[in-house]
N, C-alpha and C positions, 0 to 999 in steps of 0.2 A: 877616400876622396876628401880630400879638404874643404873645411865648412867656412867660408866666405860671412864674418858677420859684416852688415849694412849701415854706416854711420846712422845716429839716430837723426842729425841734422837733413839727412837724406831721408828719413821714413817721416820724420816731421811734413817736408818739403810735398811728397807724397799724400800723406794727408790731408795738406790742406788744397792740393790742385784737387782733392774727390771732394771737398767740401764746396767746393765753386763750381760743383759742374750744376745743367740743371735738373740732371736726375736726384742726386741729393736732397736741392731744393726742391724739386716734388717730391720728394718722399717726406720733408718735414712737413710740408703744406698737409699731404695726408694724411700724416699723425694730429697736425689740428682741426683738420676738418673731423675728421674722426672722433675727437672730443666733443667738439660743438653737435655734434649731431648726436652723441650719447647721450648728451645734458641736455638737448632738447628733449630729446625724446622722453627720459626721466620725468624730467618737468611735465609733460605732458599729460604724463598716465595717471603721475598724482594729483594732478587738477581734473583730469578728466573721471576720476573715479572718487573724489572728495566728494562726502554726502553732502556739503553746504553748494556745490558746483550739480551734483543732482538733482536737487531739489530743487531750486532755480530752476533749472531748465524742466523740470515739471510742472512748472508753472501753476495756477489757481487751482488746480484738481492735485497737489503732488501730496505726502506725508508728511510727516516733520521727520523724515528720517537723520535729521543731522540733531533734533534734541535741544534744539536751542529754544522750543516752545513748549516744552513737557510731553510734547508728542500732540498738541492742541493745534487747529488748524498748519500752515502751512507760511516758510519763511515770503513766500512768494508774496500773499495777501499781507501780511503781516507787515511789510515796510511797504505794501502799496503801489506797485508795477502795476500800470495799467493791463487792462487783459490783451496778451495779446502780443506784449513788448518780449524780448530774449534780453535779456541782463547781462547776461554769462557773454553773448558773441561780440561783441567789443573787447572783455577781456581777452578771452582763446587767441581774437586776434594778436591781439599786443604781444602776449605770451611768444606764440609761434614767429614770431620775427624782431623778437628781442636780444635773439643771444646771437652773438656774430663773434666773428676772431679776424683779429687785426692780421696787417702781412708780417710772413717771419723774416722776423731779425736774429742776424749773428751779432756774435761779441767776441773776437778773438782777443787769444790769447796764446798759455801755454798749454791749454784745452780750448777751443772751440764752444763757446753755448748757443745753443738756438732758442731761443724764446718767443712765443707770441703772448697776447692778450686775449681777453675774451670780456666781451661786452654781454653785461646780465640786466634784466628787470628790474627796475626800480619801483620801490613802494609809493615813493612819491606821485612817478607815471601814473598806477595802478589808483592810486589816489582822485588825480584826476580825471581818471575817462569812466569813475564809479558814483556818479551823483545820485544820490537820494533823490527819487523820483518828485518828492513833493517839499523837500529842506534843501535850497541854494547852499552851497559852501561846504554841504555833510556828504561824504561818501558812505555808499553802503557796505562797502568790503571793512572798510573803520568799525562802522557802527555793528556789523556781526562780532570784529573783535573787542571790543568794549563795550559795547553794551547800545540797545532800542531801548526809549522809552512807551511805554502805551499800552503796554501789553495785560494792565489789568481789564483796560476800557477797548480789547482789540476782541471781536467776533468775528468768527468763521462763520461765513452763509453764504448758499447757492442764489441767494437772492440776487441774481447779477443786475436790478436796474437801481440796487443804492448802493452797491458797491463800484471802485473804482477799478478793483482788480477781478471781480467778476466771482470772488469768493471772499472777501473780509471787509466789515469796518470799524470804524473806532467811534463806540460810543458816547453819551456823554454821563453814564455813569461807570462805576468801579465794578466791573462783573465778578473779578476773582482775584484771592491771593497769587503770591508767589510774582516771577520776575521775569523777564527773556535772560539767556543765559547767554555771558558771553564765551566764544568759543574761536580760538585761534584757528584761523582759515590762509590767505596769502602770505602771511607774516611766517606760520610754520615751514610753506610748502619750499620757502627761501632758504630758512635754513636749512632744509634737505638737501637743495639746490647747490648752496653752497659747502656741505658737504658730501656729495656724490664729483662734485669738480675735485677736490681735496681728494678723492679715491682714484679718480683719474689718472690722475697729473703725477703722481707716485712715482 
């Protein structure tokens, strides 16, 4: 039986009537939604399991399980969240409806590319909606990663009616050596961010 080959200007032709169907374009749509919902979800679990994101949300009774205080009271009292306040849920929010992806677009050619975007978190954002509960202009996600000052003259106490946090405050003499430590907290959890997208997209 003779074997019939198919001009390529015809399999060309071909391929590109199955790129304009809209099954096609739902299946690229679900290759990025597919993305954006990994990369959330990523993001997610490392903010949601970061000891500096723990600890916060243990509010005036938590450890210093993140080490930024030698293990001495608690980051909670220590920048001075009144008792009572969540720190943390204004970020998570932001977090969880920051990463979007644009509509896909084609780009023809002598190949076909399909490409979308994808819209991420900004530190800037994160910047803004983290005010230092008692410093105008200072964010507290900053100041975990550069550094708090106070911490010679900052006391741990259940004394909740002179505290503002209902366990610390800041004396007015020098209790103790040594420093709060600064410790990369949102600034890391991005570069993960931005590369687990870079694994993705492969």
């Amino acid at each position: 039986m003779p074997r019939v080959k198919i001009p390529a200007g015809v399999i060309r032709n071909l391929e590109n009537q199955i790129k304009n169907t809209k099954q096609f374009n739902a299946a690229a749509k679900k290759v990025a939604i597919g993305i954006r919902d990994e990369t959330q979800k990523e993001l997610l679990r490392e903010f949601d399991n970061h000891p500096i994101t723990n600890e916060l949300e243990g509010g005036a009774d938590a450890n210093n399980i993140s080490g930024t205080l030698g293990g001495y009271g608690n980051l909670f009292s220590f920048i001075g969240f009144p008792a009572g306040d969540s720190p943390i849920t204004n970020l998570r929010h932001y977090l969880r409806s920051s990463i979007r992806t644009s509509n896909i677009k084609k780009e023809k050619g002598q190949r076909t590319k399909v490409y979308f975007t994808i819209q991420k978190p900004e530190m800037k954002t994160v910047v803004s909606i983290t005010p230092m509960p008692w410093e105008m202009g200072r964010s507290w996600v900053r100041g975990i990663e550069r550094g708090i000052s106070g911490f010679g003259y900052y006391m741990s106490t259940m004394e909740k009616r002179f505290s503002r946090s209902g366990a610390g405050i800041q004396t007015g003499n020098r209790l103790r050596g040594g420093a709060y430590k600064p410790t990369k907290y949102m600034s890391q959890i991005f570069r993960n961010l931005d590369r687990n997208l870079r694994r993705l997209v492969k």
